[in-house]
C-alpha positions as CSV (number, residue, x, y, z in Angstrom):
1,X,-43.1,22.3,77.6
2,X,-42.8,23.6,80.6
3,X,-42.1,27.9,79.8
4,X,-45.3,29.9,79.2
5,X,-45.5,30.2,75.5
6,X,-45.9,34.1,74.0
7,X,-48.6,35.7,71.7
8,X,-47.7,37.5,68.8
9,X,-48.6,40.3,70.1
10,X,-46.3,40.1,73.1
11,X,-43.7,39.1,70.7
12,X,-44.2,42.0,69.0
13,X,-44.4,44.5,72.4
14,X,-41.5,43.2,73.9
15,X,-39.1,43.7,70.8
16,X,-41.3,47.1,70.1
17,X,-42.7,45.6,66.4
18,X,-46.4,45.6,65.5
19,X,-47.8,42.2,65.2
20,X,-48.0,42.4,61.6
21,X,-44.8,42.7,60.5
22,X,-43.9,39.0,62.6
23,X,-47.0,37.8,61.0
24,X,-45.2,38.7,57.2
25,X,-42.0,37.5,58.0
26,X,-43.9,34.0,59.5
27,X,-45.6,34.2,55.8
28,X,-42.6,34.7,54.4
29,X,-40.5,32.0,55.5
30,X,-43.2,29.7,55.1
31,X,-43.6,30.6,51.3
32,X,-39.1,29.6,51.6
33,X,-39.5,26.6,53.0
34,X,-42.5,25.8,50.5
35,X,-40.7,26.2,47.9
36,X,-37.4,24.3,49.2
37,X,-39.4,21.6,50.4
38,X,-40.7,21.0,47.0
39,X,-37.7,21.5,45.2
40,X,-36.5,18.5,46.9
41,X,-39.6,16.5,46.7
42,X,-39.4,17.1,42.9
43,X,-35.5,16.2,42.3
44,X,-35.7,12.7,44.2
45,X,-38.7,11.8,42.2
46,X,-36.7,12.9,38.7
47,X,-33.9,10.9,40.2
48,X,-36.2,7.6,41.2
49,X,-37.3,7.9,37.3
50,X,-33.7,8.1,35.9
């Protein structure tokens, strides 16, 4: 990669946020994707069994 990489904190000055509310939605989304990614884990193991 060859483009600086941003804090959070610059993140969140530059769109005029405070760096907690990136740091919930990054929890956020990560609790989604949790949940979707073991969703899926747990249907093709039900359908290996079937």
């Amino acid at each position: 990669m060859s483009e600086k990489l941003k804090t959070i904190k610059e993140l969140a000055d530059e769109w005029g946020i405070t760096k907690q509310t990136i740091q919930y939605h990054i929890r956020f989304c990560c609790k989604v994707f949790q949940k979707i990614y073991f969703s899926v884990k747990l249907r093709k193991k039900t359908e290996r069994t079937e």
